[in-house]
N, C-alpha and C positions, 0 to 999 in steps of 0.2 A: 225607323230610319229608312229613309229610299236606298237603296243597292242599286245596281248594275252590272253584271256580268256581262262580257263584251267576247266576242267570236270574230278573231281576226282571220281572215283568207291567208296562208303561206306562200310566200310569192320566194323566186329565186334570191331578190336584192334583200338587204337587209335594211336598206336607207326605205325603197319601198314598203316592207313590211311596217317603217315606223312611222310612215307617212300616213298608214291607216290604222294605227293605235292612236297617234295622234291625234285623226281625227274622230273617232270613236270615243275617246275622251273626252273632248271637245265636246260631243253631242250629248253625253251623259250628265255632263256638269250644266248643260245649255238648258238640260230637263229633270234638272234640283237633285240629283246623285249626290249624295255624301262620300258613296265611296265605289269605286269601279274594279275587278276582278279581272285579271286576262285570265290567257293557259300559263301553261309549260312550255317553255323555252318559246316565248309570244314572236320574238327578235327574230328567228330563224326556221323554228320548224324543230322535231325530233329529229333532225337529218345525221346526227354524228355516225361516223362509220367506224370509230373505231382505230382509227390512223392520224395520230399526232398532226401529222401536217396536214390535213385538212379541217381537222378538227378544232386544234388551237387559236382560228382562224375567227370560228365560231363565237367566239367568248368577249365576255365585255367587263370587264374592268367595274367595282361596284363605283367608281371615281371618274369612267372613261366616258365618254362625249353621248353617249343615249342614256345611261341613268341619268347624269348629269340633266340631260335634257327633261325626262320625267319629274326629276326633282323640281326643276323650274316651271314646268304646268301644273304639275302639284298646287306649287305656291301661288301660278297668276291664277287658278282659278276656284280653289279652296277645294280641293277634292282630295280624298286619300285615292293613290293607286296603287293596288297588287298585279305583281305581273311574276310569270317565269321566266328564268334565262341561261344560257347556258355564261357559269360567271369566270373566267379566268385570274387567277391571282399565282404568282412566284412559279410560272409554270404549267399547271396542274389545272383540272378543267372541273368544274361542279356543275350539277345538276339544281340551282342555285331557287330561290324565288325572295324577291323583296315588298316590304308594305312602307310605302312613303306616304310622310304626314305633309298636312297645307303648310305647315312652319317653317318645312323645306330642309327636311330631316328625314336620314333611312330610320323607319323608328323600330322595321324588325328586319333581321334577314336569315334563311333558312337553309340551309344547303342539306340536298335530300340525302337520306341517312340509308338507306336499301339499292345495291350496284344494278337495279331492274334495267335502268338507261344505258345500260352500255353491258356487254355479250364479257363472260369470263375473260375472253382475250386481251384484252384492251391492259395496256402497260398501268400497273397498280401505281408506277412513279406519276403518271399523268391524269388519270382519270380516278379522281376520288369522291369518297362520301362524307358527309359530315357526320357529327359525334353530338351535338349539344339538340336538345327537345327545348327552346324557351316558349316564351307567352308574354304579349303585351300589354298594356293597361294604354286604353285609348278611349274620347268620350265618349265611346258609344261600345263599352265592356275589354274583356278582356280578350283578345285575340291570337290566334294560331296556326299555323302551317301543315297540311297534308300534302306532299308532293305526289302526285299519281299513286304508283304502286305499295306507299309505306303505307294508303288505307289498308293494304290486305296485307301486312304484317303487323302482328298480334301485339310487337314490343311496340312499334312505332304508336299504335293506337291507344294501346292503352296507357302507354308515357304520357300522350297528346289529353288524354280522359283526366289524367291524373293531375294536370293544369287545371281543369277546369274550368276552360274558355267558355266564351258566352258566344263565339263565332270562328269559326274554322272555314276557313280560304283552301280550296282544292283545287289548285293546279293540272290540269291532266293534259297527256297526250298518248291518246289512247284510238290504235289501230285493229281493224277486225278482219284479219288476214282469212280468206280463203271461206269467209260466209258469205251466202252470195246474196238473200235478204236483210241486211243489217240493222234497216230499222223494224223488222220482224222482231229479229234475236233481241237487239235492245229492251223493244216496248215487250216484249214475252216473257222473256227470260234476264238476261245482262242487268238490267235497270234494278230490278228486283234485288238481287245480291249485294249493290251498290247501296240501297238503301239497306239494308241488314245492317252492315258496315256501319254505314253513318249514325243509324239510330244507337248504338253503343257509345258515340260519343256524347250523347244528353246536352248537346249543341244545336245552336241554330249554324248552319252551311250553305256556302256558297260551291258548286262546281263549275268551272269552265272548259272544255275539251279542247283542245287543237283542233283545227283544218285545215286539213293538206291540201294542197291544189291535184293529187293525184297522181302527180309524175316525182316531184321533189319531197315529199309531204303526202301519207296515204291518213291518218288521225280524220275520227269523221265527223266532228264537229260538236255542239250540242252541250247543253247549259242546266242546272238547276238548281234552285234555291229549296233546301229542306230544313224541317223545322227541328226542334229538339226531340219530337216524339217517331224522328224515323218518314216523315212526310212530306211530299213535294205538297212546295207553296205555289210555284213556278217553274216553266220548264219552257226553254228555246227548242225548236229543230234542227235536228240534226240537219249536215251539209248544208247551213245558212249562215254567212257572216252577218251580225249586228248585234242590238244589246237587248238582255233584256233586263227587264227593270221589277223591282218587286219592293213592297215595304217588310221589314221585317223587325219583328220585336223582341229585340236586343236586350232588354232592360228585363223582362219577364223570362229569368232561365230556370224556372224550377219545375 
Protein backbone atom coordinates (compact mmCIF):
# COMPACT_ATOMS: atom_id res chain seq x y z
CA UNK A 1 0.00 0.00 0.00
CA UNK A 2 1.36 3.58 -0.87
CA UNK A 3 1.51 5.88 2.58
CA UNK A 4 2.22 9.37 2.92
CA UNK A 5 3.05 11.11 5.78
CA UNK A 6 2.54 14.73 5.33
CA UNK A 7 4.68 17.77 7.52
CA UNK A 8 2.60 20.69 7.82
CA UNK A 9 4.31 24.37 8.55
CA UNK A 10 2.49 25.85 12.02
CA UNK A 11 1.15 29.06 11.07
CA UNK A 12 -0.68 31.37 13.63
CA UNK A 13 -4.46 30.97 11.90
CA UNK A 14 -5.85 27.87 12.09
CA UNK A 15 -8.11 28.41 8.69
CA UNK A 16 -4.35 28.82 7.38
CA UNK A 17 -2.93 25.85 8.75
CA UNK A 18 -5.98 23.78 7.05
CA UNK A 19 -5.52 25.35 3.95
CA UNK A 20 -2.22 23.57 3.83
CA UNK A 21 -3.40 20.00 5.10
CA UNK A 22 -5.86 20.64 2.57
CA UNK A 23 -3.64 20.91 0.23
CA UNK A 24 -1.18 18.29 1.14
CA UNK A 25 -3.86 15.91 0.90
CA UNK A 26 -4.95 16.84 -2.15
CA UNK A 27 -1.38 16.21 -3.49
CA UNK A 28 -0.96 12.73 -1.81
CA UNK A 29 -4.17 11.37 -3.30
CA UNK A 30 -3.26 13.23 -6.77
CA UNK A 31 0.08 10.69 -6.37
CA UNK A 32 -2.09 7.24 -5.69
CA UNK A 33 -1.84 7.53 -1.43
CA UNK A 34 -4.27 5.25 0.15
CA UNK A 35 -3.62 6.74 3.11
CA UNK A 36 -1.94 10.09 4.52
CA UNK A 37 -0.61 10.62 8.32
CA UNK A 38 -0.33 14.32 9.67
CA UNK A 39 1.24 15.27 13.43
CA UNK A 40 -0.16 15.98 16.56
CA UNK A 41 -2.41 18.71 17.08
CA UNK A 42 -1.86 19.30 12.79
CA UNK A 43 -4.89 22.19 13.38
CA UNK A 44 -2.84 24.44 15.57
CA UNK A 45 0.47 23.54 16.86
CA UNK A 46 1.57 22.07 20.51
CA UNK A 47 0.84 25.70 21.56
CA UNK A 48 -1.61 24.98 24.65
CA UNK A 49 -0.43 27.10 27.68
CA UNK A 50 -2.20 25.66 30.13
CA UNK A 51 -5.01 28.41 30.73
CA UNK A 52 -8.62 27.49 29.86
CA UNK A 53 -9.31 30.50 28.05
CA UNK A 54 -6.95 30.36 25.60
CA UNK A 55 -6.78 27.02 25.35
CA UNK A 56 -10.43 25.86 24.82
CA UNK A 57 -10.21 28.02 21.99
CA UNK A 58 -7.88 25.59 20.46
CA UNK A 59 -10.22 22.51 20.06
CA UNK A 60 -12.43 21.28 17.46
CA UNK A 61 -15.45 19.45 18.05
CA UNK A 62 -15.04 15.70 16.45
CA UNK A 63 -18.68 17.00 14.53
CA UNK A 64 -17.36 20.82 14.21
CA UNK A 65 -16.62 22.42 10.78
CA UNK A 66 -12.70 21.10 9.98
CA UNK A 67 -13.21 17.31 10.81
CA UNK A 68 -16.39 17.73 9.16
CA UNK A 69 -14.43 19.11 6.38
CA UNK A 70 -11.63 16.05 6.38
CA UNK A 71 -14.44 13.79 6.37
CA UNK A 72 -15.55 15.26 3.16
CA UNK A 73 -12.06 15.01 1.37
CA UNK A 74 -11.91 11.76 2.81
CA UNK A 75 -14.84 10.75 0.75
CA UNK A 76 -14.24 13.14 -2.67
CA UNK A 77 -11.17 11.79 -2.97
CA UNK A 78 -10.87 8.16 -1.49
CA UNK A 79 -8.15 8.63 0.84
CA UNK A 80 -8.06 7.63 4.54
CA UNK A 81 -6.70 10.47 6.73
CA UNK A 82 -5.04 10.50 10.15
CA UNK A 83 -4.34 13.69 11.69
CA UNK A 84 -3.92 15.06 15.40
CA UNK A 85 -5.88 17.71 17.28
CA UNK A 86 -6.37 19.25 19.90
CA UNK A 87 -10.39 17.79 20.39
CA UNK A 88 -12.87 19.74 22.72
CA UNK A 89 -15.98 17.86 23.87
CA UNK A 90 -18.65 19.03 27.27
CA UNK A 91 -15.76 21.38 28.15
CA UNK A 92 -12.71 19.57 28.63
CA UNK A 93 -9.81 19.67 26.17
CA UNK A 94 -7.91 16.13 24.60
CA UNK A 95 -4.91 15.46 23.20
CA UNK A 96 -7.14 13.68 20.55
CA UNK A 97 -6.05 12.04 16.95
CA UNK A 98 -8.63 10.55 14.35
CA UNK A 99 -8.30 7.88 11.34
CA UNK A 100 -11.22 8.71 8.72
CA UNK A 101 -12.32 6.31 6.16
CA UNK A 102 -13.23 7.20 2.17
CA UNK A 103 -17.03 5.99 3.33
CA UNK A 104 -17.01 9.19 5.11
CA UNK A 105 -16.72 7.69 8.50
CA UNK A 106 -14.49 8.47 11.82
CA UNK A 107 -13.51 4.88 11.80
CA UNK A 108 -11.14 5.27 14.91
CA UNK A 109 -10.45 8.05 17.43
CA UNK A 110 -7.80 8.10 20.15
CA UNK A 111 -7.44 10.45 22.76
CA UNK A 112 -4.04 10.25 24.24
CA UNK A 113 -3.86 8.46 27.53
CA UNK A 114 -0.26 10.04 29.25
CA UNK A 115 -0.87 14.16 30.68
CA UNK A 116 2.91 14.59 28.75
CA UNK A 117 0.82 17.66 26.76
CA UNK A 118 0.09 19.61 29.13
CA UNK A 119 2.50 20.72 32.66
CA UNK A 120 0.92 19.14 36.13
CA UNK A 121 -0.91 22.58 36.46
CA UNK A 122 -3.30 22.63 34.24
CA UNK A 123 -6.97 22.27 35.82
CA UNK A 124 -7.65 18.24 35.93
CA UNK A 125 -11.68 19.49 35.22
CA UNK A 126 -10.47 20.71 31.77
CA UNK A 127 -7.41 19.14 30.41
CA UNK A 128 -7.86 15.40 30.21
CA UNK A 129 -6.70 12.05 29.05
CA UNK A 130 -8.23 9.18 27.73
CA UNK A 131 -8.73 5.70 29.26
CA UNK A 132 -9.65 3.21 26.26
CA UNK A 133 -6.36 1.40 23.95
CA UNK A 134 -8.84 0.17 20.74
CA UNK A 135 -7.69 -1.01 17.13
CA UNK A 136 -9.30 -1.05 13.88
CA UNK A 137 -9.91 -3.48 11.19
CA UNK A 138 -9.50 -1.49 7.80
CA UNK A 139 -8.53 -2.97 4.15
CA UNK A 140 -5.28 -2.79 4.55
CA UNK A 141 -4.90 -4.55 8.30
CA UNK A 142 -5.52 -3.73 11.64
CA UNK A 143 -4.64 -0.31 12.82
CA UNK A 144 -3.67 1.78 15.83
CA UNK A 145 -2.67 4.94 17.71
CA UNK A 146 0.59 6.07 19.36
CA UNK A 147 0.22 9.75 20.48
CA UNK A 148 3.81 11.14 20.89
CA UNK A 149 4.87 10.47 24.47
CA UNK A 150 2.58 7.20 25.20
CA UNK A 151 5.59 5.38 22.78
CA UNK A 152 7.72 5.88 25.97
CA UNK A 153 5.39 4.64 28.28
CA UNK A 154 5.64 0.90 28.90
CA UNK A 155 1.55 0.49 29.54
CA UNK A 156 0.76 2.53 26.62
CA UNK A 157 3.03 0.18 24.37
CA UNK A 158 2.51 -2.67 25.34
CA UNK A 159 -1.50 -2.36 25.61
CA UNK A 160 -0.86 -0.96 21.73
CA UNK A 161 1.60 -4.68 21.23
CA UNK A 162 -1.19 -6.57 22.76
CA UNK A 163 -3.63 -5.49 19.68
CA UNK A 164 -1.61 -6.59 17.44
CA UNK A 165 -1.92 -4.04 14.72
CA UNK A 166 -0.45 -4.45 11.45
CA UNK A 167 0.09 -0.54 11.48
CA UNK A 168 0.55 2.10 13.97
CA UNK A 169 0.08 5.86 13.21
CA UNK A 170 2.36 8.17 15.41
CA UNK A 171 1.30 11.48 15.90
CA UNK A 172 4.20 13.61 17.41
CA UNK A 173 5.04 17.04 18.36
CA UNK A 174 8.06 16.91 19.57
CA UNK A 175 10.58 19.85 20.60
CA UNK A 176 14.49 19.85 21.34
CA UNK A 177 14.82 22.65 23.78
CA UNK A 178 18.25 24.01 24.40
CA UNK A 179 20.23 21.52 21.70
CA UNK A 180 21.84 23.59 19.66
CA UNK A 181 22.76 20.78 16.79
CA UNK A 182 19.40 19.10 16.50
CA UNK A 183 19.80 17.29 13.47
CA UNK A 184 23.18 15.99 14.97
CA UNK A 185 21.32 14.81 18.18
CA UNK A 186 18.46 13.24 16.06
CA UNK A 187 20.62 11.31 13.35
CA UNK A 188 23.27 10.42 16.48
CA UNK A 189 21.57 9.65 19.24
CA UNK A 190 17.34 10.64 19.43
CA UNK A 191 16.38 8.62 16.31
CA UNK A 192 18.08 5.53 17.68
CA UNK A 193 15.77 5.34 20.91
CA UNK A 194 12.75 6.01 18.74
CA UNK A 195 13.36 3.14 16.87
CA UNK A 196 14.08 0.73 20.00
CA UNK A 197 10.62 1.77 20.96
CA UNK A 198 9.00 1.06 17.85
CA UNK A 199 10.61 -2.18 17.08
CA UNK A 200 8.75 -3.80 20.24
CA UNK A 201 5.65 -3.18 18.66
CA UNK A 202 6.27 -5.98 15.79
CA UNK A 203 4.37 -3.24 13.56
CA UNK A 204 4.89 -1.65 10.47
CA UNK A 205 4.77 2.51 11.59
CA UNK A 206 4.21 5.52 10.35
CA UNK A 207 5.77 8.84 12.22
CA UNK A 208 4.87 12.30 11.67
CA UNK A 209 6.52 15.38 13.86
CA UNK A 210 5.07 18.85 14.03
CA UNK A 211 6.70 21.98 12.65
CA UNK A 212 6.70 24.98 14.29
CA UNK A 213 7.24 28.01 12.60
CA UNK A 214 9.68 29.00 15.51
CA UNK A 215 7.97 31.73 17.28
CA UNK A 216 4.33 30.10 17.87
CA UNK A 217 5.42 26.46 17.33
CA UNK A 218 9.25 25.33 18.31
CA UNK A 219 8.49 21.01 17.14
CA UNK A 220 11.17 20.38 14.36
CA UNK A 221 9.76 18.58 11.97
CA UNK A 222 10.53 15.20 10.31
CA UNK A 223 8.82 12.01 9.20
CA UNK A 224 9.44 8.13 9.02
CA UNK A 225 8.09 4.97 7.94
CA UNK A 226 9.50 1.85 9.92
CA UNK A 227 9.09 -1.52 9.37
CA UNK A 228 8.10 -4.38 11.94
CA UNK A 229 11.67 -5.38 12.48
CA UNK A 230 12.53 -1.83 14.16
CA UNK A 231 13.83 -0.18 10.59
CA UNK A 232 13.46 2.93 8.73
CA UNK A 233 12.00 2.25 5.26
CA UNK A 234 11.73 6.10 4.83
CA UNK A 235 12.54 9.19 6.35
CA UNK A 236 11.62 13.14 5.51
CA UNK A 237 13.99 15.99 6.89
CA UNK A 238 13.72 17.55 9.45
CA UNK A 239 12.45 21.55 9.23
CA UNK A 240 10.84 20.64 5.81
CA UNK A 241 6.99 20.78 5.20
CA UNK A 242 5.88 18.16 2.50
CA UNK A 243 5.02 14.53 2.01
CA UNK A 244 6.63 11.71 2.02
CA UNK A 245 5.51 8.80 0.45
CA UNK A 246 6.65 5.13 0.95
CA UNK A 247 4.91 1.58 -0.02
CA UNK A 248 4.62 -0.51 2.62
CA UNK A 249 3.62 -4.21 3.25
CA UNK A 250 0.79 -4.19 5.33
CA UNK A 251 -0.38 -7.76 4.71
CA UNK A 252 3.17 -9.54 5.59
CA UNK A 253 3.21 -8.82 9.63
CA UNK A 254 4.90 -11.72 10.83
Amino acid sequence: MKCAVAINKIHASKEENFLIIHSLIKEAADNGAGLVLFPEAALTGLINTDLPENDLALGENVSGKYINELVSLSKKLGIWIATGFFEIEDGALYDSAVLISPDGNIALKHRRTDSGWHSPRAPKEVYKEGTERLVIETPFGRVAFLVCGELFHDDALDAVKELKPDLVLVPMARSAYEVEDVQDWWDSDEKWFYLERLAQLRANCLIANCLGDGVIEDSFGGAMAVDKKGRIVAEFPLYNQGLLYVEMDLENNT
